[in-house]
N, C-alpha and C positions, 0 to 999 in steps of 0.2 A: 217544444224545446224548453226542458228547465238550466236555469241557469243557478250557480252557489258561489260561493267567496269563500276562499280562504285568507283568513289574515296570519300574520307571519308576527308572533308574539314573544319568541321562544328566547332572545337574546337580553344580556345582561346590562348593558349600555353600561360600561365602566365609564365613560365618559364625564356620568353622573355623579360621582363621586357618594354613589347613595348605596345604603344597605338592600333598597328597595327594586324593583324590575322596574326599569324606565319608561314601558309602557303605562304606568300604575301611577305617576305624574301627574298632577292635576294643570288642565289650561282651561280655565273662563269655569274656574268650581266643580271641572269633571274629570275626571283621569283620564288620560287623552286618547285610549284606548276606545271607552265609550265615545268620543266623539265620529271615532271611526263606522263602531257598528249603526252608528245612528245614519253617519250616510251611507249605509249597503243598505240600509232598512228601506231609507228611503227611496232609493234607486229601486228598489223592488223586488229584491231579494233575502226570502225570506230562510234560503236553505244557508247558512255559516257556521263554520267553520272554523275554530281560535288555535294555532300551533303554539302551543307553551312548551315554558322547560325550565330556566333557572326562576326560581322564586313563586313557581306555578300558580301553590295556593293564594299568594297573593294576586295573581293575574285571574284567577279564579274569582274570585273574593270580589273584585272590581268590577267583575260581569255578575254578580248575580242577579235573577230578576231576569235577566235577557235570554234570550231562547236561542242561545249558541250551543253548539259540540267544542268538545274539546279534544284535542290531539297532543300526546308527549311526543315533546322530541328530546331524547334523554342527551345525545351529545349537538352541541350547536355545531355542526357540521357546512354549517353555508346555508344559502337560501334552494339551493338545487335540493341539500340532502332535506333540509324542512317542508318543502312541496309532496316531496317525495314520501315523508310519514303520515301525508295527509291522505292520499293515495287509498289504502284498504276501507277509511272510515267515510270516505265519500257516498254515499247514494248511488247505486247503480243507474237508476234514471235519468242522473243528471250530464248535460250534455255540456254546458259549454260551464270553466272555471275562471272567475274574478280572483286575480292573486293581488293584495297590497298587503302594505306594512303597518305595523299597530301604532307608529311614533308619527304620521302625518295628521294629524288633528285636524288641519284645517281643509280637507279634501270635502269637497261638495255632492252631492249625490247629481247635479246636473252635469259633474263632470265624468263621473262615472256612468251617467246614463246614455251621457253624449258619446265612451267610448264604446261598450256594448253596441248601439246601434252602427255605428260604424264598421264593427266588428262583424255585425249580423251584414249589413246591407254590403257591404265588402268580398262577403266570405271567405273572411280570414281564416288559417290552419290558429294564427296568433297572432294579437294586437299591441301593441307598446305606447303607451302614454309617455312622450317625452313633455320638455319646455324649456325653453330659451330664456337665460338669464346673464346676469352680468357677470357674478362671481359663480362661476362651477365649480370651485374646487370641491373635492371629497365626493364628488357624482361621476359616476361613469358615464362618456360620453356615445351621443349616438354620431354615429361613423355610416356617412349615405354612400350611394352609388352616384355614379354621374345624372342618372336618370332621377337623382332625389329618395329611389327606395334605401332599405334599409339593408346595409352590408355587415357591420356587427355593432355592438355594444363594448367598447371595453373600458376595464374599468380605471378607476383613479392610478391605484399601484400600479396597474398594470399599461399606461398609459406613454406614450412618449411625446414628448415637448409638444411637438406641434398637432398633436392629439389633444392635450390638454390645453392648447388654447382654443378649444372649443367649445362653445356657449351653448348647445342644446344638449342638455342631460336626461339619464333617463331617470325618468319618475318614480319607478321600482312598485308601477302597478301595470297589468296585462291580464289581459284576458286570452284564455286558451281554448282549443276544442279539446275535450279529455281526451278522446280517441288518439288526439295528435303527440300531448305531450308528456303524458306517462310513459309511456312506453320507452321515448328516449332520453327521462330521465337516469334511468340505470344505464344509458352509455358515459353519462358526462365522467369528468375524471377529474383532478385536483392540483393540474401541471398548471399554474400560478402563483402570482406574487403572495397571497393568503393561504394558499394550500388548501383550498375552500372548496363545493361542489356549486358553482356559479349557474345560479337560474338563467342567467343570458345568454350562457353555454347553449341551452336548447334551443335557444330562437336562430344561434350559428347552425346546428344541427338541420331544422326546420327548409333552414334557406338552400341549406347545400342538397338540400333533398326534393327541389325545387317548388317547398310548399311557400304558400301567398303569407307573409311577414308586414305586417301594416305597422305604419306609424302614424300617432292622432295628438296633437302638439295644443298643449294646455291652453286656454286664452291667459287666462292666468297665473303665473306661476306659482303665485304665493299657496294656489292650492295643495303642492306637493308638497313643501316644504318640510324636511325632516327634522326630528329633533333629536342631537347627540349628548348637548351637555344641557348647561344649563341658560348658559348666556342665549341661548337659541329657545332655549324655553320659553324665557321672558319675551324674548322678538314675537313668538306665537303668540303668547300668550296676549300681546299687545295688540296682535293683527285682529284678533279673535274677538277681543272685548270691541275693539273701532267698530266691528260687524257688525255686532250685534246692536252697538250706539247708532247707530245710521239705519238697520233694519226698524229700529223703535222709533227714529226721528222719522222714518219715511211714513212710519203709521198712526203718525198722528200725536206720538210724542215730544214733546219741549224736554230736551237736556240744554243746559246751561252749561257753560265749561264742559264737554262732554272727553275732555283729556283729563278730567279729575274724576268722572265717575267710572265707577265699574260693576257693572249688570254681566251677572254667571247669565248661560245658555240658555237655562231651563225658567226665568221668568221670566210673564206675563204682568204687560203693563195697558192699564186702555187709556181711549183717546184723550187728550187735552189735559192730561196728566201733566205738572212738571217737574224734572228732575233737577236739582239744584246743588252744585260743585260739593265735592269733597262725599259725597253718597256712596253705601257701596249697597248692593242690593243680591241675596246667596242665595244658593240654591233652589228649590223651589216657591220662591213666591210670588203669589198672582195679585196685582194692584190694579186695584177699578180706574175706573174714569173720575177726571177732572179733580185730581188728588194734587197737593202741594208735599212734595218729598224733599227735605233736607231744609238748610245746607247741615253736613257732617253727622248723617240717620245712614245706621248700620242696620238692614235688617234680614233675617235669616228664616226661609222655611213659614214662611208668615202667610196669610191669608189678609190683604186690607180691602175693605167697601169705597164706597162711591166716596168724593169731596172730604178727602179726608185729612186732616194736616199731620207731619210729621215733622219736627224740626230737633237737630242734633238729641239722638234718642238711637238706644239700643234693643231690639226686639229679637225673640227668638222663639220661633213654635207658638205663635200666637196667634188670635183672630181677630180684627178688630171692626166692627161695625163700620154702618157708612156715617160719614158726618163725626166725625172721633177727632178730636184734638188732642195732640199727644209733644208736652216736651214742654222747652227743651230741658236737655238734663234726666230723661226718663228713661226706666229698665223695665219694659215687659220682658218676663222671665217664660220660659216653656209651662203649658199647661195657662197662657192667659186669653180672658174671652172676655172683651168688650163691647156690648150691644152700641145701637144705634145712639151717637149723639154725646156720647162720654167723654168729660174733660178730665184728663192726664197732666198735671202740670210738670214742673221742674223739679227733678230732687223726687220723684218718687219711684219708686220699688214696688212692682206687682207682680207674684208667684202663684201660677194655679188657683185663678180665681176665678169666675164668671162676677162682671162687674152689670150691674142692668142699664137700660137705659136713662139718659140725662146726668146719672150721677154723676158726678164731682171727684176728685179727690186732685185738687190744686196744687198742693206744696209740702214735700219735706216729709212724706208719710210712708211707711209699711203697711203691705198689704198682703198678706200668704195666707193660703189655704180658706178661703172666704168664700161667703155666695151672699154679693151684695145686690139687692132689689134696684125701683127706679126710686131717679130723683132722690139721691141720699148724698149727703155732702158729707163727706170726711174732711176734717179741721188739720190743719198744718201742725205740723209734727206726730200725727197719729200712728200707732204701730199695732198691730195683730202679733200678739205673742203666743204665737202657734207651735211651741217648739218646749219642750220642758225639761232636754236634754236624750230620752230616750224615744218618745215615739210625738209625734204632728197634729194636731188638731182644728177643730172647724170651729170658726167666724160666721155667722147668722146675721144681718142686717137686712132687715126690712124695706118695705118700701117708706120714704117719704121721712128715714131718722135724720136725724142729725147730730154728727160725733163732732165733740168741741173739740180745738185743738188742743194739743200735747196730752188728748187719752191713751191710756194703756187699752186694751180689749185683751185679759188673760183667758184664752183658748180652754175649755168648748165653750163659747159664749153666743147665746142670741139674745139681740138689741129688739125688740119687738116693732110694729109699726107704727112711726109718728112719734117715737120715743127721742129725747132728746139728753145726750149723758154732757154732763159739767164740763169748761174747760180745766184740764190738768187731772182727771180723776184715773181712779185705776180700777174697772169692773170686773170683776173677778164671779158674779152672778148675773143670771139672767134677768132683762129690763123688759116688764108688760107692757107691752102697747100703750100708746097716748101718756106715757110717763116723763119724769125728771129725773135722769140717775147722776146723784154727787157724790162723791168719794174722795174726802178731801181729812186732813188731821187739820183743827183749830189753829189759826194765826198766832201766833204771840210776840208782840213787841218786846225788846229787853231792852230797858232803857239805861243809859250811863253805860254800854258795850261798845267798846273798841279793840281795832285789831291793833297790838305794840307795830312801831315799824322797827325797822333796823335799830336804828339809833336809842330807840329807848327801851333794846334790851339789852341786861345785864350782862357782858363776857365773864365769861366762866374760865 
């Protein structure tokens, strides 16, 4: 028996006040759509399914990389008539349909896996993922039988008073048998409060036709939780990040303040690591063991090694060795690579460089387009002027130089090995090995100079 998902992508969420498709929304660094197929992924299913329609290419755009089909649905017709276009491009082999919505983010794959089996062990025609909450509004409510089964769904609009003070809503994910519920979606019809072709219609259909209609009631609710506007965003988006802060503390993680920091989905942190207030840590990066992070280290898309310190420091697309002191006050810019043991101080700037190991570069210095050796100390105030207006240039440093502070190094320049250049110079040629390079114009005192002040200049 294979089982596929379709997710329901296709709608414009004005709510959002965005140019953009609301599924296309980022929560915890990911467009919340992605959040989605990662839990079908992981539930175990591998055949899905995307219904798009307004703003496609961007909902496009957001999956790429992932191994979904795609379905138009040119008019947003309700969730009955979107099911319903998914319909010809489904798999013939496939027997049983997962239907959710692209704006629940926070849906678990053990929730979905929990209703599948239920679904399976049950032998349901069709299964309903409800849950019980405080505030329902804007959910359609599930409406039982005396016996507890399941008599209809209806929805908010369509709902009367004491319908709507009803606290189990439906979750607007179900799993179908194909055989069951294709077929009677070309009965449904549009006599409602939205004029809509309502996917809960057929679960009415279903029962009156005396097929087996289950309901399987979240533990938790927060996993359905839709998102309309924005304010609901942030609510997610808040739920999301706490997850993931508690998934990281349970594994061996130390967050400090962990209501100040914010860890996206997709990194990787190892044990005895600590995370320290005001942190924020994006996209993909993986962070070794027994690492000191923060307080106020932003870093993006990063790779860091084992014992590593980080304090108030900005990184991006970088790799940094184990044992790396970095900060505070520092920019690893994309394209930087720090071996083992490299001290970063404050106030420096690093652009596409490979730095080697033990080196230095302490304070107040530029560093672009370089390939520094070990053991090489750059002096405070240093800068690589790799840049001449029209095209970028390469930086040479050896093993074992040492650049005095406030050098120039005008690009393409190599400092050879054990080479040592002046404080204040400006090298504009290359320095042989085991050298001294100065580059300095003669001092001259001028004696009897004074600058006038105010007062003892002449008004004109």
């Amino acid at each position: 028996m294979v089982n596929a998902a379709v997710i329901l992508a296709a709608g414009k969420g004005v709510r959002m006040r965005s140019a953009y498709p609301k599924v296309v929304h980022k929560v915890s660094g990911r467009p919340m759509i992605q959040h989605v197929v990662h839990a079908v992924q992981a539930a175990g299913i591998t055949e899905i399914y995307v219904v798009v329609g307004h703003g496609r290419e961007h909902v496009i755009e957001s999956l790429s990389g992932f191994e979904v089909e795609f379905i138009v649905q040119e008019q947003q017709l309700g969730t009955g008539h979107a099911l319903k276009q998914a319909e010809s491009g489904i798999k013939n082999h496939v027997d049983r349909v997962l239907v959710l919505s692209g704006d629940t983010p926070l849906i678990r794959s053990s929730t979905l896996t929990s209703l599948l089996a239920w679904h399976i062990e049950n032998n349901a025609a069709a299964t309903v993922l409800s849950a019980r909450v405080d505030d329902p509004a804007g959910y359609g409510r599930i409406i039982r039988n005396e016996d507890q089964s399941l008599y209809r769904i209806i929805e908010e609009k369509d709902a009367r008073p004491e319908q709507k003070a009803i606290k189990e809503i439906n979750a607007g994910i179900y799993c179908f048998n194909r055989s069951e519920v294709f077929p009677r979606l070309s009965a449904l019809t549009t006599n409602n409060a939205q004029g809509e072709y309502y996917l809960t219609d057929v679960l009415s259909l279903m029962i009156d036709d005396g097929l087996k209609v289950g309901v399987v009631v979240c533990e938790d609710s927060n996993d359905v939780l839709g998102i309309n506007d924005r304010v609901q965003l942030a609510y997610c988006e808040a739920l999301m990040r706490r997850r993931k802060n508690v998934e990281l503390m349970k594994a061996g993680v130390t967050i400090i303040a962990p209501e100040t920091v914010f860890i996206d989905q997709g990194v990787e942190i190892g044990a005895d690591t600590i995370i320290r207030p005001n942190t924020i840590i994006e996209g993909h990066t993986v962070i070794g063991e027994e690492c000191d992070i923060g307080p106020w280290a932003r870093i993006t898309n990063t790779v860091v090694g084992k014992k590593v310190s980080i304090e108030a420091a900005r990184i991006i697309d970088a790799h940094i060795g184990d044992e790396c002191t970095i900060g505070p006050f520092s920019y690893l810019r994309p394209g930087t690579r720090l071996a083992k043991g490299v001290k970063v101080g404050d106030f420096v700037e690093i652009k596409n460089s490979n730095i080697g190991e033990y080196s230095k570069i302490p304070h107040l210095s530029y560093v672009g387009d370089a390939q520094v050796g070990i053991k090489v100390n750059i002096g405070a105030g240093t800068i690589t002027c790799n840049y001449d207006g029209v095209n970028k240039y390469p930086t040479f440093l050896e093993d074992g130089v040492f650049i005095g502070s406030n050098t120039n190094l005008v690009a393409p320049v190599r400092i050879g090995r054990n080479s040592v250049t002046g404080a204040g110079s400006t090298i504009t040629r290359d320095v042989p090995p085991d050298s001294l390079a100065v580059e300095r114009a003669q001092q001259r005192n001028i004696k009897g100079w004074y600058r006038k002040s105010k007062d003892d200049q002449e008004v004109t």
